[in-house]
C-alpha positions as a LaTeX table, in Angstrom:
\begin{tabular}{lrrr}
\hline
Residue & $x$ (\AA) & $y$ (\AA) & $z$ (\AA) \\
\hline
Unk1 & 66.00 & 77.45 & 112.16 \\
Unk2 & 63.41 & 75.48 & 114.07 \\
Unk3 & 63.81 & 74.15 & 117.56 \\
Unk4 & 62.62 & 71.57 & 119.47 \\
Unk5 & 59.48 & 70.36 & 116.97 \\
Unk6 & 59.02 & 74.12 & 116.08 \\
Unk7 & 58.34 & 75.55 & 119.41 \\
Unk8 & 61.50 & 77.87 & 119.16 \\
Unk9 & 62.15 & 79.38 & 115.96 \\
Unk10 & 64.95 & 81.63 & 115.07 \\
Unk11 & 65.83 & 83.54 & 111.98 \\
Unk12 & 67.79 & 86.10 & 110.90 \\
Unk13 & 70.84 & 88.34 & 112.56 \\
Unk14 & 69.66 & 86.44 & 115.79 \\
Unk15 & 70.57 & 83.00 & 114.31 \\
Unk16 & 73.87 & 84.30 & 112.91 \\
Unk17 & 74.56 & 86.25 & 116.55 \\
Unk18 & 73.55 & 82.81 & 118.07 \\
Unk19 & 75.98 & 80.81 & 115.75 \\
Unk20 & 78.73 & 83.02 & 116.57 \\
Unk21 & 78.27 & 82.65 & 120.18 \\
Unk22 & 77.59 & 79.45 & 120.55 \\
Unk23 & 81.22 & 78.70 & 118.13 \\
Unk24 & 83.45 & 81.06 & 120.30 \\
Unk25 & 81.98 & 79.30 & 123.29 \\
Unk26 & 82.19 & 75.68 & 121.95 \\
Unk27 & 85.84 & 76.38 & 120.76 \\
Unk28 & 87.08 & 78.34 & 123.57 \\
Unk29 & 85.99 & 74.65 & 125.84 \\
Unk30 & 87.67 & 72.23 & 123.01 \\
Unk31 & 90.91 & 74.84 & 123.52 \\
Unk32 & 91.13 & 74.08 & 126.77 \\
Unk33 & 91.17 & 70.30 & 126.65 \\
Unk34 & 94.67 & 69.21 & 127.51 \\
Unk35 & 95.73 & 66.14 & 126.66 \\
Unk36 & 99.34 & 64.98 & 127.62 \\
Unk37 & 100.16 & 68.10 & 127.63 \\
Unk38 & 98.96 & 69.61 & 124.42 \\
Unk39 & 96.04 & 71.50 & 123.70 \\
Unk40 & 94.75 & 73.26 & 120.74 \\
Unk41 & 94.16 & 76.94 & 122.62 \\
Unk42 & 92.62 & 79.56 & 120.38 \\
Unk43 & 92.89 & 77.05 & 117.56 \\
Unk44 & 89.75 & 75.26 & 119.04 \\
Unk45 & 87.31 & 77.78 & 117.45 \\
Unk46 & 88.76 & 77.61 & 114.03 \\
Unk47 & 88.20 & 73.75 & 113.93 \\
Unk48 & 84.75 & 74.24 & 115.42 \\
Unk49 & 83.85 & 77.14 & 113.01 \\
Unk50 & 85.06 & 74.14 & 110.64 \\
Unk51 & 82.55 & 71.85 & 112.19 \\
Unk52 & 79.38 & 74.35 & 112.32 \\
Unk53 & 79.71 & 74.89 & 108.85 \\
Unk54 & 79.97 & 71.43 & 107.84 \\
Unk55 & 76.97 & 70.26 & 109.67 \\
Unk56 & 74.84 & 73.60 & 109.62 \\
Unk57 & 75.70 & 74.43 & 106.10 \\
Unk58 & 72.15 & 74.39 & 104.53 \\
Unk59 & 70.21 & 76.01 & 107.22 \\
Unk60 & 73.18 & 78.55 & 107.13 \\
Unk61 & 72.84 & 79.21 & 103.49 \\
Unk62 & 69.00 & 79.34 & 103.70 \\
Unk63 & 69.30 & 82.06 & 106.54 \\
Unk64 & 72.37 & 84.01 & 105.14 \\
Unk65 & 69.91 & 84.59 & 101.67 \\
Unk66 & 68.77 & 87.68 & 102.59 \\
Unk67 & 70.53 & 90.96 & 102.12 \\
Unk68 & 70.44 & 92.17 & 105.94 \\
Unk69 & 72.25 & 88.91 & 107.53 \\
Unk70 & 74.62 & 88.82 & 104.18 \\
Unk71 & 75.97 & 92.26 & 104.95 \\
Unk72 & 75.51 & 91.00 & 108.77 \\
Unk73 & 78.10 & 88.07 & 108.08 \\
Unk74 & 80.10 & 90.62 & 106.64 \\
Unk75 & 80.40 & 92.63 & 109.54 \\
Unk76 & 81.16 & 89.37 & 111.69 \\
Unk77 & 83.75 & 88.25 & 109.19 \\
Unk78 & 85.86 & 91.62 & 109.21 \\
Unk79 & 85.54 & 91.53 & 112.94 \\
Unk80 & 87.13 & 88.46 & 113.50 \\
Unk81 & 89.73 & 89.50 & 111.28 \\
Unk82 & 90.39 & 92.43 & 113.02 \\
Unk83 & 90.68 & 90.34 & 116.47 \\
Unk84 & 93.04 & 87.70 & 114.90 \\
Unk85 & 95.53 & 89.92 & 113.53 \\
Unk86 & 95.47 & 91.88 & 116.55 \\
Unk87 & 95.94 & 89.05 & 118.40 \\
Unk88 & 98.88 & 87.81 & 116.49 \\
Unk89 & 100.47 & 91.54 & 116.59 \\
Unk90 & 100.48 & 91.40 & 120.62 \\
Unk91 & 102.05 & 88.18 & 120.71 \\
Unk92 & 104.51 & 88.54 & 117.92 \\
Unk93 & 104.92 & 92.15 & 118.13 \\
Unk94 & 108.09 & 92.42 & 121.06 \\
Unk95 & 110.11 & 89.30 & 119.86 \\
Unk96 & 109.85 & 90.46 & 116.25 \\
Unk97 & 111.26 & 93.83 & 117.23 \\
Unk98 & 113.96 & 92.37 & 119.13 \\
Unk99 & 114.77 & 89.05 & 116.72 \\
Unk100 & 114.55 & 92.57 & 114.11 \\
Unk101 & 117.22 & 94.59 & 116.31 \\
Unk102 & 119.63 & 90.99 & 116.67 \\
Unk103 & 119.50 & 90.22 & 112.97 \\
Unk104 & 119.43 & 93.42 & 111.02 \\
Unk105 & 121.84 & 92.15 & 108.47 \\
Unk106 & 120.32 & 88.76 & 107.81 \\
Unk107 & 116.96 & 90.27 & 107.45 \\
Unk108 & 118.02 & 93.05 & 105.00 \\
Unk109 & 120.13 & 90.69 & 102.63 \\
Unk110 & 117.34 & 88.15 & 102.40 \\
Unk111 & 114.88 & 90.45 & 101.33 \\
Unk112 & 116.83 & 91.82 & 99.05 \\
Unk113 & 117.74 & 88.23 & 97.60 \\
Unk114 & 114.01 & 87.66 & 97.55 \\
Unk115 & 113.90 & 90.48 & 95.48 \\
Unk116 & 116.63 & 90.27 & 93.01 \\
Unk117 & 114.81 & 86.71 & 92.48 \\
Unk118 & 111.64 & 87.53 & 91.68 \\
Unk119 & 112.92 & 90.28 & 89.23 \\
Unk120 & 115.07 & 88.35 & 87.77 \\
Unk121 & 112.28 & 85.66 & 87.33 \\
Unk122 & 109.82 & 87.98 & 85.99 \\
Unk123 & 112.68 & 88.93 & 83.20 \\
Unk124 & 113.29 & 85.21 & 82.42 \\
Unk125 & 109.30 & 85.06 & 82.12 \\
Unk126 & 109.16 & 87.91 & 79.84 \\
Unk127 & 112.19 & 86.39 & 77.87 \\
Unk128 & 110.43 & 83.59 & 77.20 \\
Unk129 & 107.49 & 84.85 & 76.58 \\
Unk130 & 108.77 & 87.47 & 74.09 \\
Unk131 & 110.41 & 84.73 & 72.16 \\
Unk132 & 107.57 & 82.34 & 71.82 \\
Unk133 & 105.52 & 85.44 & 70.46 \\
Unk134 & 108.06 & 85.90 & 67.52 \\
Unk135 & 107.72 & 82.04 & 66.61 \\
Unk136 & 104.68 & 82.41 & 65.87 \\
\hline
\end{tabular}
């Protein structure tokens, strides 16, 4: 990508490095804005990433052709992975222990509800299935 008339150019892992930055930075500010009382935190970057890719999309897709930034973007993608669901396992991690520990019972008979359901819809599938076969 070309900056400034040409003058700065940048290609490459270093565009893709710079895009990453410059969303975490861009959506770590827009999380911060309060208004009234509400704010969108963390959820800032997503809507920026949202953003970047909307306006940026061809110059992305022209630098992300070769094989070094696609495995790159790769590398970036599993990373922020990795830091979301960490992120949501120290947050939700205690109270889901505890809310685990209060309502054993509850838990244990809805999974197993959830399961008896989905077996029993799979059956009813196969039923059906089984006798539309035979009509024809």
């Amino acid at each position: 990508m070309d900056f400034f008339n040409g003058i700065l150019s940048i290609h490459g892992v270093s565009f893709l490095m710079i895009s990453v930055i410059a969303i975490a930075a861009l959506g770590y500010i827009l999380g911060r804005i309060t208004i009234k009382g509400i704010s969108l935190g963390t959820a800032g970057v997503f809507i920026v990433a949202l953003i970047y890719g909307c306006i940026f999309y061809k110059q992305l897709s022209d630098e992300i052709n070769t094989d070094f930034v696609g495995n790159a973007l790769k590398i970036v993608d599993n990373l922020g992975l990795i830091l979301f669901v960490t992120a949501v396992g120290f947050i939700a991690g205690p109270n889901f222990f505890g809310n685990f520990k209060k309502n054993f019972k509850s838990y244990i008979s809805l999974g197993f509800i959830i399961i008896l359901s989905g077996a029993l819809t799979t059956v009813v599938c196969f039923l059906i299935a089984k006798g539309n076969s035979d009509l024809t």
